[in-house]
Backbone bond lengths (Angstrom), bond angles and torsions (degrees), N, CA, C in turn:
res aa  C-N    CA-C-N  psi(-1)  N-CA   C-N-CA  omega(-1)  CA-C   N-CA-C  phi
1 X - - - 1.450 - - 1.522 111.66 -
2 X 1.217 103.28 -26.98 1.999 98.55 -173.01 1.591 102.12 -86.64
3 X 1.591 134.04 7.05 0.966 106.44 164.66 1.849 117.82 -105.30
4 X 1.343 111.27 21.14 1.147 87.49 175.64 1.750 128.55 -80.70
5 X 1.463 110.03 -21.45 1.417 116.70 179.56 1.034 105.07 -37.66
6 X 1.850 133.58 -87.77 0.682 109.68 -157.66 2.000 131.87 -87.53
7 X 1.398 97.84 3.72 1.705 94.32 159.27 1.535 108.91 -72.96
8 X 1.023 133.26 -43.89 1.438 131.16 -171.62 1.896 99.93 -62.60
9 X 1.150 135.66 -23.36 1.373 127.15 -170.12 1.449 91.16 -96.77
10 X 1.250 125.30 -29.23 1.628 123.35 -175.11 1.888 105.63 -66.13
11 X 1.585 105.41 -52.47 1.425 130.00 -176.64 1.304 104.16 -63.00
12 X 1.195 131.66 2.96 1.549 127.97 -161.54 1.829 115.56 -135.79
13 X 1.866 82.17 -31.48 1.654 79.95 176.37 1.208 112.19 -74.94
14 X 1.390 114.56 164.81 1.667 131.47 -173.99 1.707 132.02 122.00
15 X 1.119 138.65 -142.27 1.394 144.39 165.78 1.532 119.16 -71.39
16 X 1.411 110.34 9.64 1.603 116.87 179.73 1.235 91.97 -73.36
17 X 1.065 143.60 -96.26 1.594 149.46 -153.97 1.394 106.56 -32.03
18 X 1.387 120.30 -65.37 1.072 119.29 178.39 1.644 128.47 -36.64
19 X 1.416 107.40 -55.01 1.253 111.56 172.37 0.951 126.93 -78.63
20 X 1.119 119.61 1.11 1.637 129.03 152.62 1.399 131.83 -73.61
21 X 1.565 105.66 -5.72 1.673 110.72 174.48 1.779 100.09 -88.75
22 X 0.994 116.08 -16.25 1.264 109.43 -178.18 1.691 129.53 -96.63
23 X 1.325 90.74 2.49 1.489 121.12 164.31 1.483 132.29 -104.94
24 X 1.667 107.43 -58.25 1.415 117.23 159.87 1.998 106.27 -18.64
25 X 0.999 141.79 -40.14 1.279 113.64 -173.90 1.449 114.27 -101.29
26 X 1.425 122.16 2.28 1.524 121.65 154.07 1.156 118.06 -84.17
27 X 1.179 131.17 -33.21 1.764 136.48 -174.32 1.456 104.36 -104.18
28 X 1.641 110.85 112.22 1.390 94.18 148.34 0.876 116.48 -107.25
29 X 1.572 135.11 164.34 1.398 172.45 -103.92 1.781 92.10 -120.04
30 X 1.320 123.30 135.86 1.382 103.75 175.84 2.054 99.71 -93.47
31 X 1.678 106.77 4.60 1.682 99.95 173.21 0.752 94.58 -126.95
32 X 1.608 101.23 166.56 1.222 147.39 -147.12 1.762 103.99 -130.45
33 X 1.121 103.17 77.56 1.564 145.64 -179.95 1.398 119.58 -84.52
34 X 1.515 124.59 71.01 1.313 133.67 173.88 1.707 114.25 -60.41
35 X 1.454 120.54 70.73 1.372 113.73 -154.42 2.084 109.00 -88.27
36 X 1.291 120.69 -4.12 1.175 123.48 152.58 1.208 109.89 -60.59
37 X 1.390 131.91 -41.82 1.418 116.31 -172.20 1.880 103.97 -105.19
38 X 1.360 120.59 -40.08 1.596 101.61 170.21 1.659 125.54 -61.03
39 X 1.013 105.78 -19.77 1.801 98.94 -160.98 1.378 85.79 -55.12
40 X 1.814 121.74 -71.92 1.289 97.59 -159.91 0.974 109.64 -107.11
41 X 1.466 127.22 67.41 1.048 131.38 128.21 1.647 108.53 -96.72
42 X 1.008 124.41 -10.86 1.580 127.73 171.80 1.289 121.72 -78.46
43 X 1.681 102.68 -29.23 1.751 114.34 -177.54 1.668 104.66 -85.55
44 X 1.616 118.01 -19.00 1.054 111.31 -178.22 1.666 109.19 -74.57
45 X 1.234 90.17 -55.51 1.625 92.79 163.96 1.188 143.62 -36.95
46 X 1.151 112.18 -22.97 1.378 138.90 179.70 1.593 106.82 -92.53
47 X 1.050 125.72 -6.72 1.396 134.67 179.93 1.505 117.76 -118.18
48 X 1.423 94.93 -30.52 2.207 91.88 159.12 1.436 106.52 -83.01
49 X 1.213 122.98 -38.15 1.233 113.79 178.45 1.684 130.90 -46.45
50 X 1.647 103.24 -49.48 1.259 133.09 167.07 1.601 107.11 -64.88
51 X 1.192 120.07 -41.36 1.624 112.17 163.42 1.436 117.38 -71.18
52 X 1.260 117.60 -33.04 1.745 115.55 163.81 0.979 124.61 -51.33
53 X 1.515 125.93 -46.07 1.581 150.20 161.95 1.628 91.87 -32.22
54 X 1.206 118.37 -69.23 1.693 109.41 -151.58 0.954 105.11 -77.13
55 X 1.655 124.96 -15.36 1.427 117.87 -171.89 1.682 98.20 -87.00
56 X 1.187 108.66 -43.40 1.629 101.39 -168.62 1.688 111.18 -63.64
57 X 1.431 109.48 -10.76 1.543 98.37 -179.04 1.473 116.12 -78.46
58 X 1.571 112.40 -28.82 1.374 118.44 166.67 1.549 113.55 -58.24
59 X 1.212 110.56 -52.56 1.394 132.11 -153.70 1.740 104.18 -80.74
60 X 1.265 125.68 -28.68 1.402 121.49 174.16 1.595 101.08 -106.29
61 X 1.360 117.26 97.74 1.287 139.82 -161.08 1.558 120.95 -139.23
62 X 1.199 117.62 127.37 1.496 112.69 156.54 1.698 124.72 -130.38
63 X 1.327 104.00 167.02 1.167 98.30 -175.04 1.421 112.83 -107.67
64 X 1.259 111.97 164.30 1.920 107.88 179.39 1.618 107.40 -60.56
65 X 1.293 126.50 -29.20 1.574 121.04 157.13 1.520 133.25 -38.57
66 X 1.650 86.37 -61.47 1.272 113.39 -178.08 2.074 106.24 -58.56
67 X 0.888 122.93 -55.20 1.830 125.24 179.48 1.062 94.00 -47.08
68 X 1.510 116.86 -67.82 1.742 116.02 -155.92 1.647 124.00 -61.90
69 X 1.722 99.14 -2.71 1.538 118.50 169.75 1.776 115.02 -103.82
70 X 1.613 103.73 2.92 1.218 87.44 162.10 1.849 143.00 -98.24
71 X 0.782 133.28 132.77 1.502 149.15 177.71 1.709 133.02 -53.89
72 X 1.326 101.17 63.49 1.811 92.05 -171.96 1.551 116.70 -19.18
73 X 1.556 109.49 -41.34 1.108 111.50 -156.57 1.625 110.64 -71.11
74 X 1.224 112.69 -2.45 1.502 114.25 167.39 1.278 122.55 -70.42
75 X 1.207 119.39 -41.92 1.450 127.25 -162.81 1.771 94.85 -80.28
76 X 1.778 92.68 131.25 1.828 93.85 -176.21 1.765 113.76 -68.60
77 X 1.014 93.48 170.19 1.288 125.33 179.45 1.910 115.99 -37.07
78 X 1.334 93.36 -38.10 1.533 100.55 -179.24 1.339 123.22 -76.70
79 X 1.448 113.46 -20.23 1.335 138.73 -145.03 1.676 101.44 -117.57
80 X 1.520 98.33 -27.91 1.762 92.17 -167.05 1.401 127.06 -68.12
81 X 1.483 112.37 -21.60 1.267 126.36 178.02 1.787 99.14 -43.69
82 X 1.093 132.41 -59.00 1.291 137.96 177.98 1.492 110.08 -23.76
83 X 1.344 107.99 -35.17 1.308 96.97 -169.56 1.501 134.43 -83.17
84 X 1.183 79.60 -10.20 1.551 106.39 173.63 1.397 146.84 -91.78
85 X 1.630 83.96 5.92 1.536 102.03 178.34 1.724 104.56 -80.94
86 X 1.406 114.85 167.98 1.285 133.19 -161.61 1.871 108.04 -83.89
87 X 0.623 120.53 114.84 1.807 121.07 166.20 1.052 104.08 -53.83
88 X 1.606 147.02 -42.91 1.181 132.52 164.85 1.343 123.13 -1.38
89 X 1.869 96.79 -78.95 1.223 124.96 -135.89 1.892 97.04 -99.73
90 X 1.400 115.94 20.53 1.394 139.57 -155.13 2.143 92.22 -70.43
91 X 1.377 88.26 -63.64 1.829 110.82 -167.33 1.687 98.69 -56.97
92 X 1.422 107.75 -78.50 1.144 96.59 176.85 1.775 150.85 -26.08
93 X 1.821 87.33 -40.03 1.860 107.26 168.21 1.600 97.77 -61.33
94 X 1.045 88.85 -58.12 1.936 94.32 -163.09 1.634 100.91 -39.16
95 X 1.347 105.17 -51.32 1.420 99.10 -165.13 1.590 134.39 -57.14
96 X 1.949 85.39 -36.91 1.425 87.40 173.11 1.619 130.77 -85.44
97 X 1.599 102.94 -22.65 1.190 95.41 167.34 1.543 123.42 -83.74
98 X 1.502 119.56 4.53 1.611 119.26 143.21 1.372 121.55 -48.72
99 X 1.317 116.23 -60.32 1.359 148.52 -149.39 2.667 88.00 -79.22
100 X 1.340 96.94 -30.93 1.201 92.66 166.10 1.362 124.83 -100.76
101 X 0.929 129.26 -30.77 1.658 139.76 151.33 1.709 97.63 -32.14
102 X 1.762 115.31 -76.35 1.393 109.01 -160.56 1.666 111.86 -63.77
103 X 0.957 113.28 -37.08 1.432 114.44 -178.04 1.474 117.52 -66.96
104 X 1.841 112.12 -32.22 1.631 93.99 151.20 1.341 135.98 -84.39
105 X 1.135 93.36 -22.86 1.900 80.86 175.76 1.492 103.22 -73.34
106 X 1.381 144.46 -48.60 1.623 126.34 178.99 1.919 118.29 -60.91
107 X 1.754 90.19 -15.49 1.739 96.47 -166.48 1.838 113.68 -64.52
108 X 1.617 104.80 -12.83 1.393 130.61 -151.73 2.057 94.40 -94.35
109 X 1.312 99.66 -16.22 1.539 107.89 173.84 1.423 99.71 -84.22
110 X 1.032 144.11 -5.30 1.978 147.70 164.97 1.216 91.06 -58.98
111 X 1.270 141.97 -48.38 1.880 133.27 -159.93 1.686 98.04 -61.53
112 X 1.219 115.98 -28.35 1.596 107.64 179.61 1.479 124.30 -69.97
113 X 0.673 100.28 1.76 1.975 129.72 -179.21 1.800 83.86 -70.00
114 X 1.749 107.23 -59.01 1.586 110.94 -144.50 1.869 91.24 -73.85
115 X 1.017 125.56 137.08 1.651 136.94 179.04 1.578 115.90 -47.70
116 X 1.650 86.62 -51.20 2.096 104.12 179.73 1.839 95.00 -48.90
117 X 1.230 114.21 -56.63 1.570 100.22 -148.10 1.524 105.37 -93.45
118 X 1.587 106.15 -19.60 1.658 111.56 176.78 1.876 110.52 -51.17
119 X 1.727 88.98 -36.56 1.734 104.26 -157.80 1.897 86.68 -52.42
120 X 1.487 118.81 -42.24 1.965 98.87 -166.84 2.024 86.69 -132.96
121 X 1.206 86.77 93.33 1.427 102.60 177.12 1.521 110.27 -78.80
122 X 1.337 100.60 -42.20 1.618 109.15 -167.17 1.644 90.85 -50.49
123 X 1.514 123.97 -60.78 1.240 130.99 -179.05 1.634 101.89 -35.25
124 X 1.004 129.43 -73.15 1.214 148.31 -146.12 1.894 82.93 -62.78
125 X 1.109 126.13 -73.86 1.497 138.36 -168.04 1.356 89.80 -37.41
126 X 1.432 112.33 -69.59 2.123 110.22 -168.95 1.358 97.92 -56.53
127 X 1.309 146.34 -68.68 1.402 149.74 -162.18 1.952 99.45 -42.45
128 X 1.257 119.40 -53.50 1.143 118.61 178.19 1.764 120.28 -72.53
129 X 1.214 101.72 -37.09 1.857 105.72 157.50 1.727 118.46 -49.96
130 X 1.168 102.94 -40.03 1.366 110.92 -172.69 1.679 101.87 -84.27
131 X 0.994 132.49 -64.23 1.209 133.67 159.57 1.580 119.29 -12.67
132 X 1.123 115.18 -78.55 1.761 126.34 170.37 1.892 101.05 -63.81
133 X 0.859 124.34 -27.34 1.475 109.08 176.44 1.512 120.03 -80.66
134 X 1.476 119.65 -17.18 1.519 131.05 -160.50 1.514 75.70 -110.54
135 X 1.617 138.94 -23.16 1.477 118.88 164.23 1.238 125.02 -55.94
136 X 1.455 87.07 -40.69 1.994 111.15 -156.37 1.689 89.84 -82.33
137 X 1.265 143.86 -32.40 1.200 125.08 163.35 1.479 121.62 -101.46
138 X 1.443 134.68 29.46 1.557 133.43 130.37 1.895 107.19 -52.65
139 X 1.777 76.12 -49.82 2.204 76.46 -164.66 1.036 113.23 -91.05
140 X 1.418 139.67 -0.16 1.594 133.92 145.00 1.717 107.34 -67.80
141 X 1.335 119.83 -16.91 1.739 117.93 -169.94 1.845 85.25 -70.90
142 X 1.052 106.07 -65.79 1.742 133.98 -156.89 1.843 96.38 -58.46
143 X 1.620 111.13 -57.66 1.368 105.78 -149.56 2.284 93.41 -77.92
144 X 1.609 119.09 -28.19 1.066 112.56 176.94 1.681 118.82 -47.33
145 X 1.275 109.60 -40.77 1.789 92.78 -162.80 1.551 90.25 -124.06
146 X 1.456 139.46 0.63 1.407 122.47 137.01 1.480 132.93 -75.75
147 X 1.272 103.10 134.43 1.390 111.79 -170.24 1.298 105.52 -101.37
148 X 1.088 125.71 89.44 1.737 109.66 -177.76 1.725 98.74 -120.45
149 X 1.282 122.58 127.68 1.609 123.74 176.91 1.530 102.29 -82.79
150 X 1.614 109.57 143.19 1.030 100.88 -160.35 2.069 86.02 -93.03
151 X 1.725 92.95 -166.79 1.355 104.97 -151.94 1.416 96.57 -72.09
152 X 1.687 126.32 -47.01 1.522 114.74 171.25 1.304 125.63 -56.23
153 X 1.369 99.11 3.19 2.211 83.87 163.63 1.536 103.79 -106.59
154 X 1.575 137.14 19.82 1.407 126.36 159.47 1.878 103.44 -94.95
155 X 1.673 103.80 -5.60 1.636 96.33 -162.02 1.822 90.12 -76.08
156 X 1.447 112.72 121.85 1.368 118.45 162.49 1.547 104.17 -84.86
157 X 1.226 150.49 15.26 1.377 130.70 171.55 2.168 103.19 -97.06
158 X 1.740 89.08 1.88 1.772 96.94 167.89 1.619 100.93 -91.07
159 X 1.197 108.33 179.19 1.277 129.54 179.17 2.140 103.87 -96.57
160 X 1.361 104.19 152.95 1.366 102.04 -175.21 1.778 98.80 -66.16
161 X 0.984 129.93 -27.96 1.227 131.15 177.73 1.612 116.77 -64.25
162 X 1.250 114.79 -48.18 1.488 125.59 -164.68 1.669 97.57 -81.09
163 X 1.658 118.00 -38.20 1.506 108.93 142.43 1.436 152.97 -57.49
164 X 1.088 99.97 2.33 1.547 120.24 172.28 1.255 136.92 -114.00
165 X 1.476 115.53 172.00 2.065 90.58 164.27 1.486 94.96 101.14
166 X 1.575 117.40 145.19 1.025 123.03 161.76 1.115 129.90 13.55
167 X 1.765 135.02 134.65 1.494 130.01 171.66 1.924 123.38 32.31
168 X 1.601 83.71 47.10 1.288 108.81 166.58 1.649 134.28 -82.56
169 X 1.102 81.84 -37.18 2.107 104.76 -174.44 1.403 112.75 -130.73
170 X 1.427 107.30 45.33 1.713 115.81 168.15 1.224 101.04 -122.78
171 X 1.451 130.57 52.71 1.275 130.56 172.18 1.623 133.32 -56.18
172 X 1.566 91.82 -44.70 1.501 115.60 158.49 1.661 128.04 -94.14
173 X 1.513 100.71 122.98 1.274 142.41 -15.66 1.158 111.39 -108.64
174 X 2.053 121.28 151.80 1.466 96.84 -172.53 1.740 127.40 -68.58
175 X 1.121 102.15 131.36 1.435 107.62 148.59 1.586 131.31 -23.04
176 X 1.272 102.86 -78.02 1.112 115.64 -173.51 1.808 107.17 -38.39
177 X 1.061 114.06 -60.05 1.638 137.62 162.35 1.422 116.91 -12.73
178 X 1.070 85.90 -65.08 1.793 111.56 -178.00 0.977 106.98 -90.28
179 X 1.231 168.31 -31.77 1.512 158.91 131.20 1.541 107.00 -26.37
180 X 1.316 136.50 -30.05 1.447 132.16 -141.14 1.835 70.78 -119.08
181 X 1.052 138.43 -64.13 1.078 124.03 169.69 1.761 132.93 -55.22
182 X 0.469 106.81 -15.33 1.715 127.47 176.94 1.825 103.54 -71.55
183 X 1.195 96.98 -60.84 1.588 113.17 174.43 1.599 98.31 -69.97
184 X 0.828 153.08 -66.65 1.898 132.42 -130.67 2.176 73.85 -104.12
185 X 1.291 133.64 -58.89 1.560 99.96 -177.78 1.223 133.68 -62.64
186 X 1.512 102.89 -4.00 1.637 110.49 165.65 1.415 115.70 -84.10
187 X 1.384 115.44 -29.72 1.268 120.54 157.05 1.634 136.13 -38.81
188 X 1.386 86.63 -56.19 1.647 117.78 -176.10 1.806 102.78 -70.24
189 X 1.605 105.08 -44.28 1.576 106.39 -172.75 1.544 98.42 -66.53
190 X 1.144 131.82 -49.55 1.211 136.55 -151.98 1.471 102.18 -76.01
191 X 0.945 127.27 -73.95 2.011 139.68 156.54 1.545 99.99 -4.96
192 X 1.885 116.47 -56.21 1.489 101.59 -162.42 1.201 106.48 -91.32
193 X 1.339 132.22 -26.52 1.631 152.49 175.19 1.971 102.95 -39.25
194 X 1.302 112.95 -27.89 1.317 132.29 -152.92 1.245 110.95 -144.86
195 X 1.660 138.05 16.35 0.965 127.57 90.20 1.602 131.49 -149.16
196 X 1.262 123.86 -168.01 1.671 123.88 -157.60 1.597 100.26 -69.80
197 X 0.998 116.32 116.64 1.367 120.39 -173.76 1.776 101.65 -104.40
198 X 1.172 118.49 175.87 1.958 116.06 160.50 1.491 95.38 -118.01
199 X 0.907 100.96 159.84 1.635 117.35 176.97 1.659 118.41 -56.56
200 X 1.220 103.45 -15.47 1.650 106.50 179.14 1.425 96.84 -110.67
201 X 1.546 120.63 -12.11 1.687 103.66 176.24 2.105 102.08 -88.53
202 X 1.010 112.19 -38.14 1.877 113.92 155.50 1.380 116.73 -51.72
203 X 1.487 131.15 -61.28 1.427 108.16 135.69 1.380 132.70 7.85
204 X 1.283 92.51 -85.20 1.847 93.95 -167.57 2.117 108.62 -76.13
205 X 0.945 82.35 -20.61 1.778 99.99 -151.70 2.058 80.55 -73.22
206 X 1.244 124.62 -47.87 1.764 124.20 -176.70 1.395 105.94 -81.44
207 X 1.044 127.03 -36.15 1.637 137.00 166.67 1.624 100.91 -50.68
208 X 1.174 126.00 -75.32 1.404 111.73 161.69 1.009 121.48 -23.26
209 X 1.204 122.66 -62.87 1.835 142.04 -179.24 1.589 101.91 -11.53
210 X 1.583 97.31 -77.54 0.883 133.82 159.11 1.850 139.70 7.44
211 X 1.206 97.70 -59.24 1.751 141.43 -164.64 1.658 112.30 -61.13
212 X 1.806 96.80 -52.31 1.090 116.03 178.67 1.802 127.91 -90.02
213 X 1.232 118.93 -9.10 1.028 126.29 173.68 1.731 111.80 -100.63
214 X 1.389 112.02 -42.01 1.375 125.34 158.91 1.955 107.84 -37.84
215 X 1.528 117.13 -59.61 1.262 113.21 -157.33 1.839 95.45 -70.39
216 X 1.474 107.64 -30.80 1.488 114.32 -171.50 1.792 84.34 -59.88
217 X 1.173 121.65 -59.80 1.545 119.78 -163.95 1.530 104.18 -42.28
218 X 0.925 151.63 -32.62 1.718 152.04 -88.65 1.872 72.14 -146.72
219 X 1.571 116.54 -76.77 1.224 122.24 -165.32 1.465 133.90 -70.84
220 X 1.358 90.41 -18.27 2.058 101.02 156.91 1.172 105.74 -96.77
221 X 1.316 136.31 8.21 1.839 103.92 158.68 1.544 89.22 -114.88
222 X 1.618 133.94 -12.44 1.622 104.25 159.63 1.620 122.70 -74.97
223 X 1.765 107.84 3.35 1.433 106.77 -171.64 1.707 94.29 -102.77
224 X 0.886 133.79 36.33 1.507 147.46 -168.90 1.533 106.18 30.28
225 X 1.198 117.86 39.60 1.442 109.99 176.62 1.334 115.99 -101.90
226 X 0.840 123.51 -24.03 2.067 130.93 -174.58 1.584 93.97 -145.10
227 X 1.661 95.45 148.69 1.640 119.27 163.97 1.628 91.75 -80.66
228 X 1.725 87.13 179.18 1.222 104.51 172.38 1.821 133.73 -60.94
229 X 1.722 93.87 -34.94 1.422 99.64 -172.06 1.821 103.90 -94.22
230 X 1.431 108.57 21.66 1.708 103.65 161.56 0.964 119.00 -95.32
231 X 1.792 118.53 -32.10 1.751 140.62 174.87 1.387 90.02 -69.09
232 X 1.260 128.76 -79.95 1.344 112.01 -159.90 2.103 106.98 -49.88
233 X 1.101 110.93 -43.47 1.602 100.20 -178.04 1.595 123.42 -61.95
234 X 1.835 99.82 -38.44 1.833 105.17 157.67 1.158 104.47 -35.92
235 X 1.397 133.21 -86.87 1.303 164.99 -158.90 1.661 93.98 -37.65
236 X 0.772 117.63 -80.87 1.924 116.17 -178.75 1.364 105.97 -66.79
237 X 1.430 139.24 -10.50 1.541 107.36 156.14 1.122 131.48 -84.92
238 X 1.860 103.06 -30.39 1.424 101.26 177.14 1.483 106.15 -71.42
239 X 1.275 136.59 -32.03 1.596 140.77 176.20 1.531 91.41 -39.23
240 X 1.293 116.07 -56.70 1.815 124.62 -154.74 1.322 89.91 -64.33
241 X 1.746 117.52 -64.16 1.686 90.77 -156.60 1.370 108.65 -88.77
242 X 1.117 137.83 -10.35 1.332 130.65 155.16 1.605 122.95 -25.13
243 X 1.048 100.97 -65.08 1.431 116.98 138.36 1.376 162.00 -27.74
244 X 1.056 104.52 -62.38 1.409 134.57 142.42 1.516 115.88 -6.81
245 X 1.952 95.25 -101.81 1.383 124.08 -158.31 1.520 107.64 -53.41
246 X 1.825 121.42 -31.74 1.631 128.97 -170.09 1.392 94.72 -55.79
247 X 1.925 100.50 -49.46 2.034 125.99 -147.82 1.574 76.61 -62.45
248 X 1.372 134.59 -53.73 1.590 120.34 -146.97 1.392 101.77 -85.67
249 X 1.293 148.39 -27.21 1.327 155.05 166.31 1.222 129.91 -59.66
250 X 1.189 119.91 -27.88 1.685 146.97 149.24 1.398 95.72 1.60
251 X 1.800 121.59 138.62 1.256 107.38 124.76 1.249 118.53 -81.16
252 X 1.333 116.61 152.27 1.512 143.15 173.68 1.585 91.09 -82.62
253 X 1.501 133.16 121.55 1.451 168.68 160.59 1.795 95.42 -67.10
254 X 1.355 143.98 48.34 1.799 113.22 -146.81 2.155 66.39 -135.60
255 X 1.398 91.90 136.41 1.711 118.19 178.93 1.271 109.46 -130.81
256 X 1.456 122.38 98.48 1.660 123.67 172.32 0.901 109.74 -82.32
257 X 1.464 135.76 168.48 1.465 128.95 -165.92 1.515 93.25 178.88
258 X 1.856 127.30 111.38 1.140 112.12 150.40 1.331 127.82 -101.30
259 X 1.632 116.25 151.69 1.578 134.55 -172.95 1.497 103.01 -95.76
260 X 1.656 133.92 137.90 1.123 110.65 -179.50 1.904 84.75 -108.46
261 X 1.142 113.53 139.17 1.491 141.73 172.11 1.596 124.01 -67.86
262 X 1.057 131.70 90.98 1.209 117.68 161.93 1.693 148.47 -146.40
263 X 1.267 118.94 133.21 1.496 102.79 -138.78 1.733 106.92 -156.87
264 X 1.019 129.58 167.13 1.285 119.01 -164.35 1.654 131.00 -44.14
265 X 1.427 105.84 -36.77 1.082 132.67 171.13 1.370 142.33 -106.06
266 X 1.350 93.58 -16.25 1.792 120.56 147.38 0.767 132.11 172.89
267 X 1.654 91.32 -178.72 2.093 106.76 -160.55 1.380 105.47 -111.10
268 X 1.428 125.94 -179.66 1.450 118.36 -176.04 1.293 112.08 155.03
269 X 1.228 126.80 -162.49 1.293 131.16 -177.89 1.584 110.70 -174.93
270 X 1.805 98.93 132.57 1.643 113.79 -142.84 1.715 83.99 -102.29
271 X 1.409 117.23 146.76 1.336 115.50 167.22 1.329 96.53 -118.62
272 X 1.343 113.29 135.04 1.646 113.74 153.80 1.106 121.55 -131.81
273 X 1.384 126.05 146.78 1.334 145.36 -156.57 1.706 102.24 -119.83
274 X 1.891 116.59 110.16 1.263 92.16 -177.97 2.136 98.06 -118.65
275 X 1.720 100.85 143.61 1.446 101.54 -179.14 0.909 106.45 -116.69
276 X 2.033 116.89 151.37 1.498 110.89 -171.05 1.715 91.21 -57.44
């Protein structure tokens, strides 16, 4: 989650803005984006978050004592497979599911291509700040006062050292996971929000979503960093707020209308409420 800031300002600078003044007054926005009062409340956010970051790297820690006292036999049944993956093949996972993490969170700057969402970008930029920040503090809530060691500090073919040390026991939940998801269902929300989709083209269009946070899941528990049940929990928050922040920004479509009633037996007055 802490790397999207600055890929998203890299992915963003250029001729986007511009060509968005010449659109902004054909497209409106289907949210309702109070951006005097979110921006900085989004930039603040972006600065506890980033102070959470430094604290949790101290703070989710072990020591070469601490590994050599831990117990495979603790970790349940669902989870243990993890442990058994190869140290070998440790670097390589990492890399690629970096290499998929960064490419979705900047990949989510392609929607500016589309005219509808270029026309109120600024919107679009805060909506996606807020998004990855309401990620980045689920998993600073969770990873601060759970202690879970991740799976490369049970691998004894490491050294007690290479098991220890920094961002050791923030197992729950990965990051990485939930950032990579955060981005492609914010993607997906935003894409259909803006235009008429059918139910089998949303279908396919979140199923994609999907693809890229899944393969990230796959390569942090072969890079011994997370069990299974941290990817799957990444995976559904960033899905959620990805989600989320577009669903809560919405205009509401809502038309009241009263009928006055009247008829042999009575009088009155009909309210109706109509929703897209």
């Amino acid at each position: 989650m802490r790397f999207f800031v600055p890929l998203l300002a890299l992915a963003l600078a250029g001729p986007a803005p511009l060509l968005a003044q010449s659109d902004s007054s054909r497209f409106e926005s289907p949210y309702n984006v109070r951006l005097k009062a979110e921006i900085p409340i989004t930039i603040a956010a972006i600065a506890a978050v980033y102070y959470g970051y430094s604290r949790l790297s101290e703070t989710a820690s072990l020591t070469p004592t601490e590994v050599m006292e831990l117990d495979p036999s603790d970790v349940n049944r669902f989870d243990r497979p993890a442990l058994d993956i190869p140290a070998s093949g440790y670097g390589r996972a990492r890399e690629i599911s970096d290499y998929l993490l960064n490419g979705s969170v900047a990949g989510v700057s392609l929607l500016l291509l589309d005219r509808k969402i270029r026309a109120n970008w600024l919107s679009f930029i805060t909506l996606y700040g807020q998004a990855h920040m309401l990620g980045s503090g689920l998993y600073q809530s969770a990873a601060f006062p759970i202690r879970k060691a991740r799976p490369l500090a049970y691998n004894t073919s490491l050294s007690p050292a290479e098991r220890s040390g920094k961002n050791t026991s923030n197992s729950f939940f990965s990051g990485h996971v939930g950032s990579t998801a955060t981005a492609t269902f914010f993607a997906a929300k935003v894409y259909s929000d803006h235009h008429i989709l059918t139910w089998t083209q949303k279908a396919l269009l979140f199923t994609a979503a999907a693809i890229p946070p899944g393969l990230v899941a796959h390569y942090r528990v072969q890079g011994g960093k997370h069990f299974r049940s941290d990817v799957i929990t990444g995976f559904l928050v960033g899905a959620a707020t990805g989600i989320l922040i577009p669903e809560l920004h919405r205009k509401k479509d809502q038309r009241l209308s009263f009928c006055p009633i009247y008829g042999n037996e009575m009088k009155g007055l009909a309210l109706s409420l109509s929703l897209p």
